[in-house]
C-alpha positions as CSV (number, residue, x, y, z in Angstrom):
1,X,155.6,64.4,138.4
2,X,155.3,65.4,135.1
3,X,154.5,69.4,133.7
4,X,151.1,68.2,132.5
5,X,150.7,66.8,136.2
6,X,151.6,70.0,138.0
7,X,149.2,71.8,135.8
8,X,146.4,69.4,136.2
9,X,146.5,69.7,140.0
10,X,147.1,72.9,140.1
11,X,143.7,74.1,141.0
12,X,143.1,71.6,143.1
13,X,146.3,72.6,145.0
14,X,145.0,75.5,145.5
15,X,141.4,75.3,146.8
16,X,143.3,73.2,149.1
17,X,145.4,76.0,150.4
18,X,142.3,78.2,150.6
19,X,140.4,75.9,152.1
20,X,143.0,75.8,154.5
21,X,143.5,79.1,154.9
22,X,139.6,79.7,155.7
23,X,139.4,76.8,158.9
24,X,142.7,79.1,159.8
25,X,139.9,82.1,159.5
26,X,137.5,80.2,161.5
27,X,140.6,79.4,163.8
28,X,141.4,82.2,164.1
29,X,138.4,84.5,164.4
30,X,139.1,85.4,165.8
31,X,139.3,84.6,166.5
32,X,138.7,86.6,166.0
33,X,139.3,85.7,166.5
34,X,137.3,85.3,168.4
35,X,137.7,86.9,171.6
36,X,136.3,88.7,173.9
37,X,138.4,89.9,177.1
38,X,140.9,89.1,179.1
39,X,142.5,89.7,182.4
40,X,146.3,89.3,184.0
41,X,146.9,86.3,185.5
42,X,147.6,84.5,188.9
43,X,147.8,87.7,190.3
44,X,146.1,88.1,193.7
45,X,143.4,91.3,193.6
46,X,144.4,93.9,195.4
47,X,143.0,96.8,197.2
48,X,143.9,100.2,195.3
49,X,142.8,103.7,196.9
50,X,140.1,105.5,194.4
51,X,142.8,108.1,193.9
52,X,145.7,106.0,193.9
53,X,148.8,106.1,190.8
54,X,149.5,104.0,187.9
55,X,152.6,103.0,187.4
56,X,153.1,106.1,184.4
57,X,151.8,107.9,187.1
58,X,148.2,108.6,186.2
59,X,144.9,108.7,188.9
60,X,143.9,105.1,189.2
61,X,140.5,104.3,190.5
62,X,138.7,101.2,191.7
63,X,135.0,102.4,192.6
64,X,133.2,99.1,190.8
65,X,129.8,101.2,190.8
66,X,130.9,103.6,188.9
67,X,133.7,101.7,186.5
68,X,130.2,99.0,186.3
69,X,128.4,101.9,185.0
70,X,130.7,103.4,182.4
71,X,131.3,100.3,181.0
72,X,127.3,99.9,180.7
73,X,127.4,103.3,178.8
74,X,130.2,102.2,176.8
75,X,128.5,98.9,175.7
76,X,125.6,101.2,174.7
77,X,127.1,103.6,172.7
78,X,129.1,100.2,171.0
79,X,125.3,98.7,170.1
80,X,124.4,101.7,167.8
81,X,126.6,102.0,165.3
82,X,125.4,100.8,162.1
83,X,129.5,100.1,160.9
84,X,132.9,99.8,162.4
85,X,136.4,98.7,161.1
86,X,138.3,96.4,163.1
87,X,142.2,95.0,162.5
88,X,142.8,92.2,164.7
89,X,146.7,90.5,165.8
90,X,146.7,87.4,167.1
91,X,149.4,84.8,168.3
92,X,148.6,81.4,169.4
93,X,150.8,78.6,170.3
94,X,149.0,75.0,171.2
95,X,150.6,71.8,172.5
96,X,149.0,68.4,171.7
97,X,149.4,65.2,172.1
98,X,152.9,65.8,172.1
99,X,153.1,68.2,169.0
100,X,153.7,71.7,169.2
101,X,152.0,74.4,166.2
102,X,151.9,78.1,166.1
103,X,149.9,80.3,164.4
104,X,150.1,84.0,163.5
105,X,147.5,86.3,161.8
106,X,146.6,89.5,161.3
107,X,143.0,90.8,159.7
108,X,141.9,94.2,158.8
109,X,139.0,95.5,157.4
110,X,135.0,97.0,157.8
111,X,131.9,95.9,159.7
112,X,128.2,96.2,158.6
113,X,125.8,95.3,161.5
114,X,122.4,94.8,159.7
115,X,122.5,93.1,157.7
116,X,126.1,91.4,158.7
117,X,128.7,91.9,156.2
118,X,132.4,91.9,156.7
119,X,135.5,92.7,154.0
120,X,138.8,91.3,155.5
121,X,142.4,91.4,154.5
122,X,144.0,88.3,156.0
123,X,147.6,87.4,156.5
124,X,148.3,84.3,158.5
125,X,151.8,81.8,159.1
126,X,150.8,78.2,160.2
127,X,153.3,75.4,160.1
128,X,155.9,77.7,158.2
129,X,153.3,78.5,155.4
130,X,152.0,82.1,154.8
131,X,148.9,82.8,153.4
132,X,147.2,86.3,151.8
133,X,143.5,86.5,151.4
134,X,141.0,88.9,151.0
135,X,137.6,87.8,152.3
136,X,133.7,89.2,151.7
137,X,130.7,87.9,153.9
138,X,127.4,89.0,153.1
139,X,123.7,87.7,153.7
140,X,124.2,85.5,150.3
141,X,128.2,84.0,150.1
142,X,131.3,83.9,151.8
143,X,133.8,84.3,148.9
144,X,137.7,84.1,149.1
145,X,140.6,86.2,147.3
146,X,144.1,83.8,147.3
147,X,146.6,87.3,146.7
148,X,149.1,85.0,145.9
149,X,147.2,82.9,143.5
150,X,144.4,85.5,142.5
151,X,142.3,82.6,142.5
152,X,138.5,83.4,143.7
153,X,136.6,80.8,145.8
154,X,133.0,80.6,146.5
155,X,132.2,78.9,149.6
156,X,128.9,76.8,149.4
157,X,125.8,78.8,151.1
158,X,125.5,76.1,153.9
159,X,128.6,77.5,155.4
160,X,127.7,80.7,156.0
161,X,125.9,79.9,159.8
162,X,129.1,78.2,160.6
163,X,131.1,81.2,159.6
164,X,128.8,83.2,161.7
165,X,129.3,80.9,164.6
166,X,133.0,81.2,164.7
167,X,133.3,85.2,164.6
168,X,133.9,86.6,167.7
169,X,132.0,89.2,169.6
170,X,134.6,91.5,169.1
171,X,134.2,91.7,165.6
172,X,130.1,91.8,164.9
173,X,129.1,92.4,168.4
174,X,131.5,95.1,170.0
175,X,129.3,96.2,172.7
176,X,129.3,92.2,174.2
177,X,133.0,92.2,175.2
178,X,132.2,95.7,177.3
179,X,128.9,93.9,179.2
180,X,131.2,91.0,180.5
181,X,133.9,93.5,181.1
182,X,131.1,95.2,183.7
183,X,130.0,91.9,185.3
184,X,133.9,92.2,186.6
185,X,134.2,95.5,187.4
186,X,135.1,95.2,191.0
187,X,138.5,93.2,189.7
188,X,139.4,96.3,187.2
189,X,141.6,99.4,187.7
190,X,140.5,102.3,185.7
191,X,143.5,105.3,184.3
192,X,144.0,107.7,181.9
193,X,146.1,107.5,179.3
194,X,148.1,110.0,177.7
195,X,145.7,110.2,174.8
196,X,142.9,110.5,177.3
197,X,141.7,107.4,176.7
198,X,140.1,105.6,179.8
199,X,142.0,102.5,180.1
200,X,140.8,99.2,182.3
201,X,143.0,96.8,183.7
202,X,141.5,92.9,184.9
203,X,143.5,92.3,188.3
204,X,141.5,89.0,189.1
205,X,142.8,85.4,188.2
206,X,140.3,84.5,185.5
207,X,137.9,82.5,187.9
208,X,135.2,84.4,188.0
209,X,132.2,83.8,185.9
210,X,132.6,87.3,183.4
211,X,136.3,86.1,183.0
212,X,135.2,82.2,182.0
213,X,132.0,84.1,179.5
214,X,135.3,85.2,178.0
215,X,137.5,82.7,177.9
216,X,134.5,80.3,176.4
217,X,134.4,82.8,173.8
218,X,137.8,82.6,172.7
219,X,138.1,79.3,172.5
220,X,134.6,79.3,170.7
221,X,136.5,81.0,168.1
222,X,139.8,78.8,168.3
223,X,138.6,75.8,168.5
224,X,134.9,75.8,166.7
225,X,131.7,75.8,168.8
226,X,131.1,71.8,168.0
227,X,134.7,70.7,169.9
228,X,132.6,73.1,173.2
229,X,131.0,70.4,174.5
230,X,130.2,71.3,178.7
231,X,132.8,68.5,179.6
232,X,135.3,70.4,177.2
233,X,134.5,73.3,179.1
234,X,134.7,71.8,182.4
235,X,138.1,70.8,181.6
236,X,139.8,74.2,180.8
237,X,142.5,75.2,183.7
238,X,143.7,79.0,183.4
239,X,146.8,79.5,183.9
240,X,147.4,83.3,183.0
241,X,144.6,85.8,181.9
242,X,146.0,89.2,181.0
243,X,143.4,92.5,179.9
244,X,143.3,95.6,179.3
245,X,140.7,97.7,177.6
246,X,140.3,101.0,176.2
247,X,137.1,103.3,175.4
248,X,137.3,107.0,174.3
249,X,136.9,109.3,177.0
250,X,134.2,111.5,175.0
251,X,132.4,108.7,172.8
252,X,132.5,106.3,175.2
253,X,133.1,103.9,172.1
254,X,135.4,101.3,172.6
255,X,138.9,101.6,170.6
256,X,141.7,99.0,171.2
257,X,142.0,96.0,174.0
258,X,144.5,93.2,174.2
259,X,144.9,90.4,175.7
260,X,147.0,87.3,176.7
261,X,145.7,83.9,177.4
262,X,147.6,80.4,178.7
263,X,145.6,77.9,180.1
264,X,145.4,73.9,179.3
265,X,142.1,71.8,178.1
266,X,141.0,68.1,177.4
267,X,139.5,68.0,174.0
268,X,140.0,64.6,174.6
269,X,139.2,62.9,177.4
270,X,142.4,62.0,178.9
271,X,144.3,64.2,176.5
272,X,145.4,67.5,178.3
273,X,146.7,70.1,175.7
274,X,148.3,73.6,176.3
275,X,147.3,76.6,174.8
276,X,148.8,80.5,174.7
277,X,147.6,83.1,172.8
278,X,147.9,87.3,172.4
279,X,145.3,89.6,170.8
280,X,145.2,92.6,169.9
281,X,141.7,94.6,168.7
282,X,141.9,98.2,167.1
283,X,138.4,99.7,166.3
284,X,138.2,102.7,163.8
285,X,135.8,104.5,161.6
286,X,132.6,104.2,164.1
287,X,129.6,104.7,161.8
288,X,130.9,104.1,158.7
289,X,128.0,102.5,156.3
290,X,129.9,103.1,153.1
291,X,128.7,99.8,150.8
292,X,130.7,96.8,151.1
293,X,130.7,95.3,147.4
294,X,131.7,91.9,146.8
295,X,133.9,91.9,142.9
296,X,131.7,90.4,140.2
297,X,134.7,87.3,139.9
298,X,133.7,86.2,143.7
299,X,130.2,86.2,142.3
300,X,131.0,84.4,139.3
301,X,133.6,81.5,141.5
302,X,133.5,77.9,141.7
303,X,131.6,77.0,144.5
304,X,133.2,75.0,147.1
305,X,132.6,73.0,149.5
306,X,134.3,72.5,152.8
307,X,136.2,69.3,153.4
308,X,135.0,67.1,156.5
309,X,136.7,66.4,159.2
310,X,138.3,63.2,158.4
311,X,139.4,64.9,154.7
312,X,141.1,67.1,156.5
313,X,143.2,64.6,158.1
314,X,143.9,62.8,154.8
315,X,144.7,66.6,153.6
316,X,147.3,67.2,156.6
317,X,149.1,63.9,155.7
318,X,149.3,65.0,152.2
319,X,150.7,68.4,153.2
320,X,153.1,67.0,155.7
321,X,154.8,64.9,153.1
């Protein structure tokens, strides 16, 4: 290919990459990531005294009333702010159809609850490429920042409620992960940490109803809520389900959880595929409603939009080469 080639496509090369890097977003939204809880798996629950010890040696309790109740508290305190910052980690590994990918990425940045806006700085690795983005969502574009590129993209309006669809509770609904949390209490532990922080630990095997609301969410978020469908759902086997959550002892608001997650799934009937994945959540700066302004060049960005399904697949082929 020729210089005036490379310089022609250039652009195009590049919406492709952030295109890309934005269904990694969605992927990942997290995950954000989606997510929502999680609990240590194919353990059996076990009986532990109300004033029993931790392993670091700390009071452990396991009176469901009153760990249900906290955890109500917790979820209230969680509903009211009007802003939060939130830096998510997550690690997933999937095997399909006989191929294996993994996916790492970590986002960082504020929350505003009414109405939603979020500023995110994104770095992700998927099939040995990195990525650097800086993201803005607001009530009138979702607009992207390629770090590497410094190329702006403007995604088209119509993808805003998908966006929406694939964030997880954990990022514009922080008080959501606490409620199912409480639905399980009678499968958590409850300590003290040394920063006297209360810290719940999931002992059950991820059977339970509040443990599947979680799991669904997760995958909401990794998978996208059309692939959802109730026989998708029916499908999923857990195979591990690690938690563990932490609230401030004084606030009551929540401040870090992690999880880890392995279970398998037919996404196609017939097709069983195998997925693990770690989060980590780190909440900060409760109450913060300092403006979130999105730059005058995301404003002024092409507009783009997303590729279907089956362009995708023509993309991956091209990328693959």
């Amino acid at each position: 290919m020729d210089t005036t080639s490379k310089h022609r496509n250039r652009p195009i090369h590049n919406s492709v990459r952030m295109l890309l890097a934005a269904l990694l977003l969605i992927v990942g939204a997290i995950v954000l990531a989606a997510c929502s809880s999680g609990e240590p798996a194919q353990q059996e629950k076990r009986a532990v005294p109300s004033a029993s010890k931790a392993a670091d040696g700390s009071a452990v309790s396991s009176d469901a009333s009153a760990i249900r109740e906290e955890l109500k508290q917790s979820a209230e305190a969680a509903a009211k702010p009007t802003g939060w910052s939130i830096a998510l980690k997550m690690d997933q590994e999937l095997e399909e159809n006989g191929q294996h990918s993994a996916m790492g990425m970590t986002s960082d940045g504020p929350v505003r609850r009414e109405p939603l806006q979020m500023k995110q700085a994104i770095a992700s690795e998927y099939g040995g490429k990195k990525s650097e983005l800086e993201t803005f969502l607001t009530a009138d574009g979702y607009y992207m920042h390629d770090l590497a590129s410094d190329d702006w993209t403007r995604m088209a309006k119509s993808v805003i409620p998908q966006v929406k669809e694939t964030l997880s509770d954990y990022q514009i609904k922080p008080s959501v992960p606490l409620e199912r949390l409480a639905s399980v209490a009678d499968k958590l532990q409850r300590s003290m940490d040394s920063g006297n922080q209360i810290l719940y630990v999931y002992t059950g095997d991820g059977s339970d109803e509040g443990a599947r609301a979680i799991i669904d969410d997760i995958l909401r978020g990794t998978f996208g809520g059309s692939a959802m469908t109730q026989e998708v759902e029916d499908s999923i086997a857990v195979e591990q389900f690690e938690y563990k959550q932490a609230i401030d002892s004084q606030t009551k608001l929540p401040t870090k959880a992690s999880l880890k997650l392995g279970l398998t799934i037919e996404l196609q009937a017939g097709h069983r595929s195998s997925l693990s994945e770690t989060l980590e959540v780190l909440y900060s700066k409760w109450n913060d409603s300092s403006a979130i302004i999105v730059p005058e060049a995301a404003k002024n960005a092409q507009e783009v939009t997303p590729p279907t399904p089956e362009q995708l697949e023509e993309v991956d082929k091209l990328l693959g080469q």
